[in-house]
N, C-alpha and C positions, 0 to 999 in steps of 0.2 A: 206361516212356517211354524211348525211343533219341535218341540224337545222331547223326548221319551226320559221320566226321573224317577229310577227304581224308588228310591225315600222320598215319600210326601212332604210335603209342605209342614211346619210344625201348625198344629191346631187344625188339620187337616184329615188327617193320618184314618184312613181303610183298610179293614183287615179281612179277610175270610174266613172261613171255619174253624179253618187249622190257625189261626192266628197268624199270616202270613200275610207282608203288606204286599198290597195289590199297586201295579203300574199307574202312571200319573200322568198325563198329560201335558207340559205347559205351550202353551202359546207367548212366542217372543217376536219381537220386528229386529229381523235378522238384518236391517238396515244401524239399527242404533246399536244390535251387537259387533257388528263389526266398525263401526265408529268407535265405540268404547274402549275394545280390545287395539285399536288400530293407535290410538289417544295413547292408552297405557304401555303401549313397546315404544312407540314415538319419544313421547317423554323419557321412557326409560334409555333410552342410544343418546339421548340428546341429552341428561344428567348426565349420566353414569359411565356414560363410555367417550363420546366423539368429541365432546368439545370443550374447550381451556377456560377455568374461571380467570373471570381478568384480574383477580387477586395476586394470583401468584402465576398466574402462564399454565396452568399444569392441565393436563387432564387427569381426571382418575385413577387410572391405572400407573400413570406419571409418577405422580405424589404418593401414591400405594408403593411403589417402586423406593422413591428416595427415604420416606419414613420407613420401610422397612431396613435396609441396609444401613440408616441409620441407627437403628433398635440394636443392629448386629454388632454394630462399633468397627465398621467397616469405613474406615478414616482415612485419610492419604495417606499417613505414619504408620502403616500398619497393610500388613499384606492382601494380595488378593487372593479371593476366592473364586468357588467355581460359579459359574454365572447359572450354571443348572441349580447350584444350592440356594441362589435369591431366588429364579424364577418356585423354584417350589417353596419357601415360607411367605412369598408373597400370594402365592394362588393360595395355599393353606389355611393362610390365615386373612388376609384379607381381601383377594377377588376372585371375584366367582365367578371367572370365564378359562378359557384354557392357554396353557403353558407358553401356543404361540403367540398369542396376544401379547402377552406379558413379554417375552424376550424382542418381539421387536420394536416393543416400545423402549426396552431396557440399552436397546443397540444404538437404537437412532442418537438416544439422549451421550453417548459413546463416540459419537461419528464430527471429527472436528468440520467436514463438510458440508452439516448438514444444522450444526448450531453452533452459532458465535461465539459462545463460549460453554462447550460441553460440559456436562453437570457429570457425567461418571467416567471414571479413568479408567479403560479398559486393556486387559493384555491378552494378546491374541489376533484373530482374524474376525475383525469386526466389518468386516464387508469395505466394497468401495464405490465409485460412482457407477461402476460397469457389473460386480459381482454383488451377490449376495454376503451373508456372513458366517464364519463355523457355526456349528452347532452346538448349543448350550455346553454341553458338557468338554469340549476346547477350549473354551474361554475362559476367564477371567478377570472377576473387576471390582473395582471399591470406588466410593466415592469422590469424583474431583473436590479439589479444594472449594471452586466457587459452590458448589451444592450444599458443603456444611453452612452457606450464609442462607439457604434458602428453611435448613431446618432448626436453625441454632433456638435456642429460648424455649427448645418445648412444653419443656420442666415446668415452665416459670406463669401458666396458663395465659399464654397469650392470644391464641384461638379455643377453639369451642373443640370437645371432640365428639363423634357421635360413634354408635354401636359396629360394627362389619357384619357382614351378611348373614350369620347366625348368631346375633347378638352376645358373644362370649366375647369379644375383644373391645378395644374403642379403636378408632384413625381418628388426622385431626379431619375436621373439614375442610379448612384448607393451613395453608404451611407460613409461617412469616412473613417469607421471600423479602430477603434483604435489601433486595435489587429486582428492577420492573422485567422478572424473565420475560413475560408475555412480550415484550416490545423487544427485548435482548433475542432473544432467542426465535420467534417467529414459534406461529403453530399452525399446523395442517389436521383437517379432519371430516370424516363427511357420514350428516347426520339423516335423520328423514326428514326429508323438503329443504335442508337449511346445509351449509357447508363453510367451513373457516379455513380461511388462505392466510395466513399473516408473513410478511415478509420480517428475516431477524435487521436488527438496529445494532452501530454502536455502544456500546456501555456506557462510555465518557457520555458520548453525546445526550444517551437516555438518561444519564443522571442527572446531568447540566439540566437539561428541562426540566425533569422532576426539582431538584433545588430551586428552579426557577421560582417554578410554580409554588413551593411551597412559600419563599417570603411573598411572591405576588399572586394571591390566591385570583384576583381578575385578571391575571395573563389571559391575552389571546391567544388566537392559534398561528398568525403574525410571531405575536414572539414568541412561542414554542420553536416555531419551525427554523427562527434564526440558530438555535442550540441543535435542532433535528431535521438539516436540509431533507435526508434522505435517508432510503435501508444502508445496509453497510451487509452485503451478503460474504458469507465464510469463505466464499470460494474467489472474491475479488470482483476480479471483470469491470465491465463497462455501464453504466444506467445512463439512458439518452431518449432525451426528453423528460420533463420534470411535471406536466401537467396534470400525468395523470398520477403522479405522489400528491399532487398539492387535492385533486379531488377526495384522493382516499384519506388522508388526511383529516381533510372538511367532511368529508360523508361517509368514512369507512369503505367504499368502494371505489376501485378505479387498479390499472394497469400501467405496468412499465416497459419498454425492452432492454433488454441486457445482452452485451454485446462481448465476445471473447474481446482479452489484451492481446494486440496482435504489433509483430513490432516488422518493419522490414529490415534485415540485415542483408550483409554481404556475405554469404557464406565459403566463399572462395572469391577467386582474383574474376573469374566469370560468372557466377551464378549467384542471385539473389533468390531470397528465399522471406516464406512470412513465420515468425517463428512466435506461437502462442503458450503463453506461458500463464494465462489465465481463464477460465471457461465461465460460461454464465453456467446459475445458479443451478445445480444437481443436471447437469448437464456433463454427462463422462467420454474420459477421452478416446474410447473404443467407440463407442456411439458415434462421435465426432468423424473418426477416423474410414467408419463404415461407410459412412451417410455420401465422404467426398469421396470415395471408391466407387458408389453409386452413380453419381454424378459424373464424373466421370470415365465411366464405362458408357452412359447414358447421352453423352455428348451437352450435358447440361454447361459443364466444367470444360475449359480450356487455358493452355497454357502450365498445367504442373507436370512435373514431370517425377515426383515421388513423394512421398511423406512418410517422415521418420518419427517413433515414440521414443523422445530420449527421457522423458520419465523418471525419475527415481527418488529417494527418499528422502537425500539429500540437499538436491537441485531442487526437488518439487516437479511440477507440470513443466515443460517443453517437447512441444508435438514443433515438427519442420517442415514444413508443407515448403517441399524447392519450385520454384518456377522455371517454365523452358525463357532460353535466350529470346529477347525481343518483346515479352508480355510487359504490358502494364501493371505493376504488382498492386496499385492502388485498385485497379479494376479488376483484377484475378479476387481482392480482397471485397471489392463487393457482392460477386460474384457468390463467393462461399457464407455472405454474410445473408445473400436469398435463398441460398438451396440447401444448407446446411444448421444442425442446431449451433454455428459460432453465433448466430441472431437469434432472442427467444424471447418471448412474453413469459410477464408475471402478473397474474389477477390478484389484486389486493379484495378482502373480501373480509371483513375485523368482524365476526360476529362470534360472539362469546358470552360465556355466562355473566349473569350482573343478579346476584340475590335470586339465583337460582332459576334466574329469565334468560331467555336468548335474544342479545339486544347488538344491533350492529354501530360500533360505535368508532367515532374520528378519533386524530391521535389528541387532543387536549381530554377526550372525554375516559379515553383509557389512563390516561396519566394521573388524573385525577380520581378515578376511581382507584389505583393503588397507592397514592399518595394516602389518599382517607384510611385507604385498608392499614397502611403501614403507621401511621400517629393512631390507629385504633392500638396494635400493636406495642407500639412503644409504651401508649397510657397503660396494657393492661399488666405488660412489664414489670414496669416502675411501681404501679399498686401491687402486683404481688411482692418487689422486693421491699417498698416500703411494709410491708404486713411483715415480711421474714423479721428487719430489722426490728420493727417494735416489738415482734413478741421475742426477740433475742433481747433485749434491751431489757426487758420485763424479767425474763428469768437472772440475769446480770444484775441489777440494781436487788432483787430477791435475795442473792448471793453475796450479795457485798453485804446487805444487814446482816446475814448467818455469819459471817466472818468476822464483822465485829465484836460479837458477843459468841464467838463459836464456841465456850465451855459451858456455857450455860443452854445452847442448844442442844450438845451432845447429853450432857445432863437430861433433859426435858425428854432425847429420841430414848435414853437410856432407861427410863423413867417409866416410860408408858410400857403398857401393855401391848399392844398390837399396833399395826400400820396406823390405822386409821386414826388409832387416841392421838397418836404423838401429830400425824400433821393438823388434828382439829386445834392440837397444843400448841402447835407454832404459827397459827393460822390466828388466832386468838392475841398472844402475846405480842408478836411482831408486825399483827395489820398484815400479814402476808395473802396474796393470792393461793386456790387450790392447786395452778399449777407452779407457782416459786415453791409451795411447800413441799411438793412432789419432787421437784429438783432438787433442794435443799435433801431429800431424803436418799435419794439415789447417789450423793455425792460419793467420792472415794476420799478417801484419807488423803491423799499426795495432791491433793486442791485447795487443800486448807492450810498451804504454806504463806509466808509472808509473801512470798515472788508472784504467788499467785494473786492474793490481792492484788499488788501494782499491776500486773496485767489485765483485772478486771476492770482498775479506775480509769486505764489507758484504754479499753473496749468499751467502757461506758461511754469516755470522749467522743473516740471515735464514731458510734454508732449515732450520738446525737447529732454528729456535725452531719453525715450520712442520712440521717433521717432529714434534716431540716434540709437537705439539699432537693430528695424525692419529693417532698412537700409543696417545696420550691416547683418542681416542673409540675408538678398535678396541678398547682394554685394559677399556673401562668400558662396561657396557649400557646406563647411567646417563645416562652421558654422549651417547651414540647416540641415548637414543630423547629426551633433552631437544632434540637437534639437529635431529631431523626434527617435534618440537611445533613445534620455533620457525620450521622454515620453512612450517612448513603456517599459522601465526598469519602468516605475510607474506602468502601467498597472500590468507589471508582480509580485510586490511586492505587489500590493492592492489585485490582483485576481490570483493568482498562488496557487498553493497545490501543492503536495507531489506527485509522480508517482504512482498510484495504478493497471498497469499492469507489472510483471515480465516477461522480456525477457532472454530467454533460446538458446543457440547458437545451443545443440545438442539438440536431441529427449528425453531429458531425462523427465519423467513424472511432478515429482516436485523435490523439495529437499529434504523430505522425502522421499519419494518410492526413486527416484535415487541413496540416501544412502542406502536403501534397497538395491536395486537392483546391487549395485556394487559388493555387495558378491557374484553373479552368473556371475560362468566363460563366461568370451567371451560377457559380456552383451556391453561393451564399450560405454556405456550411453544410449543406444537404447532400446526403451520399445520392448526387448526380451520376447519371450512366457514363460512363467514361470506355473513351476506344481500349476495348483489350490489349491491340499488337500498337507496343509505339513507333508513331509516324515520324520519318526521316527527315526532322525538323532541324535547322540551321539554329545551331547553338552556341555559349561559349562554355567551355572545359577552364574552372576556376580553382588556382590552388594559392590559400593565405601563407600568410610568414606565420600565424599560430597552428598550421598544421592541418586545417580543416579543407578538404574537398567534395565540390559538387559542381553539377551540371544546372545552366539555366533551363526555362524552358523552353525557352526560341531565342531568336538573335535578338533580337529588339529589349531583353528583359533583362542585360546588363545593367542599364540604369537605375533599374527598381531595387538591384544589387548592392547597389550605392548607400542609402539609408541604414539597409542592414548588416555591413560593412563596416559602416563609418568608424568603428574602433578597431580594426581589423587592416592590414594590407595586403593588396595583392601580390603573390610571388609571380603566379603563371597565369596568364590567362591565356588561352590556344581555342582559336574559332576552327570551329568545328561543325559536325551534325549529330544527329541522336543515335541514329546507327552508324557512326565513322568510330574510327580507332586514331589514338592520339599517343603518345609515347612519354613515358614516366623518365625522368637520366637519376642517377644516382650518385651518389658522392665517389663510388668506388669505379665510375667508367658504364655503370650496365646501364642499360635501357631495357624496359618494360614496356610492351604492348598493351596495350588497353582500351576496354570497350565502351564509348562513351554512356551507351544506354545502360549500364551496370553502376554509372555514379548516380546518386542522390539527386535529385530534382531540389533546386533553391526557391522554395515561393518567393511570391513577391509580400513579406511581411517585412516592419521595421521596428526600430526601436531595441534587439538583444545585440549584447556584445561580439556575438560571433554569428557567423552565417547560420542563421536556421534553416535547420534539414540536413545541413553538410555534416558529412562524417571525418573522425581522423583520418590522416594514410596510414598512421600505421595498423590502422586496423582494416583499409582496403588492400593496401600492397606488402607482400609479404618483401621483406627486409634483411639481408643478410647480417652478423652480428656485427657491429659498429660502424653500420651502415645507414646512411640516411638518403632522404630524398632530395632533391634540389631542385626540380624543376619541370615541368609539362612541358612540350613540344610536339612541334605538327612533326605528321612523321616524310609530309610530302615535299619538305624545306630543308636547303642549307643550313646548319646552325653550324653557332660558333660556342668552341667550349676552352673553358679555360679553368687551371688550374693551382691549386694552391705555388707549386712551383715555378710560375711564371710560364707555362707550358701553353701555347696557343694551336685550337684546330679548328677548320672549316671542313666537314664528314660532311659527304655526298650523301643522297636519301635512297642509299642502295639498300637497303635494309633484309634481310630472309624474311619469305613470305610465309614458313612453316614453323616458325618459330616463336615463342613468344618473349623469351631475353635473349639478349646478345651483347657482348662489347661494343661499344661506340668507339672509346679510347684505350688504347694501351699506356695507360699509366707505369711512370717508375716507380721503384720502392719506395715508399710512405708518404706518397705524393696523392693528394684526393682533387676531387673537382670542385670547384666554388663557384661557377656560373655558368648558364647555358642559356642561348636567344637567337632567336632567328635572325640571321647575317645572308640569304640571299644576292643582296647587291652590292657590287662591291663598290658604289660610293657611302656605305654605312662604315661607320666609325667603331673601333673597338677599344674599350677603356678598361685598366687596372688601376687598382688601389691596393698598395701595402700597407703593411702594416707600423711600416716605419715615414709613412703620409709621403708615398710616392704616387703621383700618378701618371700613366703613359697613355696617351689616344694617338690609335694611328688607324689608318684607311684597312678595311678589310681586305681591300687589291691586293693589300700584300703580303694573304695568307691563301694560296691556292687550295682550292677545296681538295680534301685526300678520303682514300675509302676508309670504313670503318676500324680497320685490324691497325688504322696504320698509329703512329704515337702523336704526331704534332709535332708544332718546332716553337722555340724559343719566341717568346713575347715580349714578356719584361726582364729586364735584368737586374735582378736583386742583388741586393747586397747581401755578408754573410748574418744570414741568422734571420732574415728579412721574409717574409712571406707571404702569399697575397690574399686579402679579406675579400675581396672583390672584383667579379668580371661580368661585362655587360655589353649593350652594346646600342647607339646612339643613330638615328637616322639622318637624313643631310636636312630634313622639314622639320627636325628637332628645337624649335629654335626656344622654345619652351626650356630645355632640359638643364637640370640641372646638380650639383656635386654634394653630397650632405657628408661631412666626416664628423667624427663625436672620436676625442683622444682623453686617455686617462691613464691610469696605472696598473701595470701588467697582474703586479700583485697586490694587488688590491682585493677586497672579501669582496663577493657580491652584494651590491646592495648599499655598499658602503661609501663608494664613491661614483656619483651619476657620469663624471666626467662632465668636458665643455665641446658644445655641438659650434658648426659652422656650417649654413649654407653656401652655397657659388653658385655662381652659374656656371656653365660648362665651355661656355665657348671662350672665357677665359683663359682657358688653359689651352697653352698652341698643342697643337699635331706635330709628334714626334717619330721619328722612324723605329720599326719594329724592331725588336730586341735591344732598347736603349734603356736608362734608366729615367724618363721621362723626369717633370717638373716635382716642387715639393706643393705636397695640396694641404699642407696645414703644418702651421710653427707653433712648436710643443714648450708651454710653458713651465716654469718649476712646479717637481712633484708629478708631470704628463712625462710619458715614455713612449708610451704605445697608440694605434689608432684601435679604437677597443670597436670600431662600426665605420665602414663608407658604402658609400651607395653613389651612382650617376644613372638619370635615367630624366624619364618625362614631369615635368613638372608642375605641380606643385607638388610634393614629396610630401608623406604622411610619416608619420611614426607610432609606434607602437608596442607594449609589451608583450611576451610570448603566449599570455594568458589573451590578449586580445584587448587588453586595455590602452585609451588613447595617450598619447604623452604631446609633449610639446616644444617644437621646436622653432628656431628663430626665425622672427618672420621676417626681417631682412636680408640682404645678404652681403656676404663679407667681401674681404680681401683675398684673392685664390693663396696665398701664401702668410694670410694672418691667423691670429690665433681664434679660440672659439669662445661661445658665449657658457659660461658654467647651468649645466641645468641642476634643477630639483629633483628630481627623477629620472634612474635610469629607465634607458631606451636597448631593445632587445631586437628593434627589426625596424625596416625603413621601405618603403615603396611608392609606387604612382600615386596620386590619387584616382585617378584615371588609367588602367589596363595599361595600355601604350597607344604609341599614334593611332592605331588602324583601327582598337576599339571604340577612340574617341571619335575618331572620323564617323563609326557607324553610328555612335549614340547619337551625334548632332544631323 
């Protein structure tokens, strides 16, 4: 291959007649020139443009960006400007590529989504997950607060600077960086041959290690990783499985998935819905929104029937993906988590500069390399403030001798001849330095008072104690790198927050679906394929006295109930199937339809206070104002209801088939319900309890079942002011059951006085005829007035408070008309331990 080169070679040089140099020749191996030229761009994308020294996190254009707006005094305290007026003194003056470069660097660093903790405070439309951002000259921005710790100290030479691209100006080479941004902040970039992925961290947590690391300079990557399990990405989400953090980590490379926050609610009285309110990382929620559009047009997707962007600025992220009636939402969420970006991968990929090398390195070997960066820092710090102080100290101590003898200096300036005589003269007589005598010369009059000495003997003090303290960290390694723990523990207290990604060891989806999902055999936390449409499985319908409702997931899984109950009681338990409907009663007479497959699925886990997985009602069933729930029931049964009033009914199961509330009871004025239970046969027993420790059982025979509209008739008969705390209702194979009263003081504070409990047993007490005022079921000691709790049912009886906590009550039992045992703690609800007969019958 030849080059054609008008100008010879020097030592070379042929001319013609005319003196004109003649064409040349050269022969080059166009194999090594384009190696060389290929070398020389390489290196240049890979210095200067693409990739983050692991000193400060930054790339070039990054750090060009912050030091300039720095220069500008473009401070939090202090207003913004136009983002067009950085992007042009930074291309101006220090990089030499074009304006777009520059502003999308200046954006990203702007974008709370896209870094942990954004380094420029921007105002304006700085883009979002799904749009781009305005154009330079819309915007506006100044630097975040956490940026000033990245450029603080510049003054004070703590880095090196070197030239800008036509050597008129300096940059530094790199910046402080207070705080380990590379690891805080993540960096993306892609060079020739080589490419950096870094996921952002924590702050707390990156500081915690770097502190670590600096008292235990042999930390492993063991203990790093206990202070840095994982990334902490801006946007939240989900990270599941940890394996491949723990690789990259060790090796700089490796992968994670991330997985949206997905929650399942209730969104109405029928319809459940998944509602996300967290995305994986730079994943947007139009994106999101398109992709399940696709899919289902595509038949990928089944089971939604809309998706809403409730969105906004305040609330943040909530997209509401609704589901049709009957889907699995667990498996509708699987679903979305294979055909949609709610599932994504992230390549961890740590290659970054290290002394101007591109080295791919694990999380101890980055930490360590800006830990060294930053005690480089602090030493050169502390040496340049130690140099301020002595040579302050120097002109000071100069100045106190002028002052002692200050008429005879004035004398000696007044004396000379020109500048130079007089300070050779004071230079001479006082032992002084050329620069004290320079000082000494440029004084003003109004320095040479009495006050001002004392302020110079107390500047002298101070600056020695000051120097001997810099001295101190230079002299001691000890002391240095305890200095730069303790500012990087500032950093971390001023600008730290709370972990907003959860890390997941297994595959398991979230912690809801997971709880879900443990009820399917063999699933072992693994998002297992799960039937879409739920199958019409024979279940129980469970409502506690703390308020909490759900659905087992077959008939058999009552028991497994039991564990995670155990401080909890059962109000209602009504056997059912997973597409049946079950009916809600109210305090106020209504009944509510309800669709079993719309309650919460209860895994079979153990060990938390309240049912896991179970939701409140009153966030399932809509409630009218001073209105509560009381109770589940089959809606294919006789029940018996009874009322604060003494008011007894047996309602036939004639219910509207198009409706979903209706009256059960016509209730009198300010009369409510206080019990409801299946009373089909009429050898079942019906029991009240007042509140003046009355109690009546009489045979259900002798309440004719009446239709819905109708009112009921007369039960118990109260005395005046007397009213009933309790109605229930007792089988003839009861022989278990038993009467729990707890009596105390009407007025009494809460809390104040537990009252005294009494078990019975139930068959104690005779069978009395309907609307009598039955037997006394507990004798009220001085200071008791009232029954403040009764309860009669199957027995052993639990107790517990409305939070769900267990309490304790006596394990004997009493006399049907003695007094009670005093407790330690009040008791707020009383139940089976066991459902009722028919549950028990099935668990055994």
């Amino acid at each position: 291959m030849a080059r054609r080169q008008t100008t010879p070679p020097a030592g070379d040089a042929s001319t013609d007649s005319a003196g004109i140099f003649t064409e040349n020749i050269v022969d080059i191996d166009v194999t090594s020139e384009m190696e060389g030229s290929f070398l020389e761009y390489a290196y240049s994308v890979i210095y200067s443009r693409a990739l983050p020294d692991a000193r400060d996190g930054l790339k070039p254009v990054q750090r060009r960006i912050l030091y300039m707006m720095s220069d500008m005094g473009l401070r939090p305290d202090r207003g913004h400007v136009k983002s067009a007026r950085v992007v042009g003194e930074v291309m101006g003056k220090l990089h030499p590529h074009g304006d777009a470069a520059i502003y999308d660097a200046m954006v990203r660093m702007a974008q709370d989504f896209s870094l942990r903790l954004p380094l420029i405070d921007g105002h304006g439309n700085f883009g979002s997950l799904d749009d781009g951002p305005a154009a330079p000259r819309y915007t506006e921005a100044r630097l975040a607060a956490a940026a000033l710790t990245l450029t603080d100290h510049l003054d004070e030479d703590v880095v090196d600077f070197v030239p800008n691209y036509d050597n008129q100006l300096t940059q530094p080479d790199v910046l402080p960086a207070a705080f380990p941004n590379l690891l805080v902040n993540g960096a993306t970039g892609i060079a020739v041959g080589m490419a950096t992925n870094m996921a952002p961290h924590n702050l707390v947590e990156v500081i915690a290690a770097a502190r670590h690391l600096i008292e235990c300079p042999d930390a492993t990557l063991e203990d790093i990783m206990k202070f840095v399990p994982g990334p902490d990405l801006p946007t939240g989400g989900r990270i599941v499985g940890l394996d491949g953090i723990r690789d990259a980590y060790a090796t700089g490379r490796g992968s994670f998935k991330t997985r949206a926050k997905v929650e399942i609610e209730q969104l109405s009285a029928r319809r459940t819905g998944l509602v996300v309110t967290e995305l994986p990382y730079m994943v947007g929620p139009e994106k999101v929104i398109e992709k399940i559009k696709d899919a289902v047009n595509g038949k990928k997707l089944t089971g939604i029937s809309d998706i809403v962007d409730l969105t906004d600025r305040k609330h943040g992220l909530r997209l509401v993906i609704e589901l049709k009636n009957g889907f699995n939402p667990t498996a509708v969420l699987q679903q979305l988590y294979r055909y949609t970006p709610m599932e994504d991968s992230f390549g961890i990929n740590n290659v970054t500069l290290v002394d101007g090398q591109p080295q791919t390195l694990g999380l101890l070997q980055l930490l360590s390399v800006y830990v060294d960066h930053r005690i480089n820092v602090v030493r050169r710090r502390t040496a340049f403030r130690l140099g301020k102080k002595k040579d302050r100290l120097h002109l000071v101590e100069g100045l106190l001798v002028a002052i002692v003898d200050i008429d005879e200096v004035i004398q000696i300036i007044r004396s000379s001849d020109e500048v130079a005589a007089a300070r050779t003269r004071l230079m001479s007589i006082y032992d002084l330095s050329e620069i004290q005598a320079n000082y000494i010369l440029e004084l003003r009059l109004r320095q040479l008072t009495k006050y001002s000495r004392i302020e110079l003997e107390k500047e002298q003090e101070e600056l020695r104690r000051e120097i001997a303290e810099l001295e101190a960290i230079l002299g001691s390694p000890s002391l240095l790198r305890a200095l730069v723990s303790d500012e990087l523990g500032e950093i971390s207290d001023k600008y730290g927050t709370p972990r907003r990604t959860v890390l997941l060891e297994s595959e398991a989806v979230s912690p809801t679906v997971a709880a879900s999902m443990a009820a399917v055999p063999g699933a072992k936390g693994k998002a297992a394929p799960l039937a879409l449409e739920i199958a019409d499985d024979p279940c129980w319908a469970i409502l506690t006295a703390s308020g909490q409702i759900a659905r087992t997931a077959n008939q058999d899984s009552l028991a497994e109930a039991g564990p995670r109950t155990r401080h909890d009681v059962f109000s209602s338990v009504v056997k059912t199937s997973a597409r049946g409907e079950i009916a809600a009663v109210t305090s106020q007479g209504r009944m509510l339809r309800l669709q079993v497959m719309d309650m919460p699925v209860l895994p079979p886990t153990s060990g938390t206070p309240n049912m896991a997985g179970g939701v409140p009602a009153k966030d399932f069933i809509t409630l009218l104002k001073g209105e509560s729930l009381v109770a589940f029931a089959p809606l294919d049964s006789v029940l018996a209801i009874g009322t604060a009033q003494g008011v007894v009914k047996r309602v036939q199961p004639d219910y509207p088939l198009n409706r979903e509330d209706w009256e059960v009871i016509a209730l009198k004025d300010k009369d409510t319900v206080v019990g409801v239970a299946p009373a089909g046969s009429d050898d079942d027993d019906l029991v009240f309890i007042t509140r003046e420790a009355q109690l009546l059982r009489f045979s259900a025979s002798a309440v004719r079942p009446q239709g819905r509209t109708a009112g009921g008739m007369a039960g118990i008969k109260l005395a005046a002011g007397d009213r009933v705390v309790f109605f229930g209702t007792a089988g003839p194979a009861d022989a278990d059951a038993v009467v729990v009263t707890i009596a105390g003081t009407e007025g009494a504070l809460p809390g104040t006085a537990p009252g005294a409990a009494k078990v019975t047993a139930l068959a104690e007490y005779p069978a009395k005829g309907r609307a009598t005022a039955g037997v006394r079921a507990h004798r009220f000691l001085k200071g008791e007035d009232t029954l403040l709790l009764g309860w009669a049912g199957h027995g052993p009886a639990k107790a517990s408070s409305l939070a769900g906590v267990a309490r304790s009550l006596p394990g004997e039992h009493g006399r049907r008309d003695g007094s009670g045992i005093p407790l330690s703690q009040a008791i707020d609800a009383i139940g089976p331990s066991m459902a009722w007969p028919e549950a028990a019958e099935a668990e055994g």
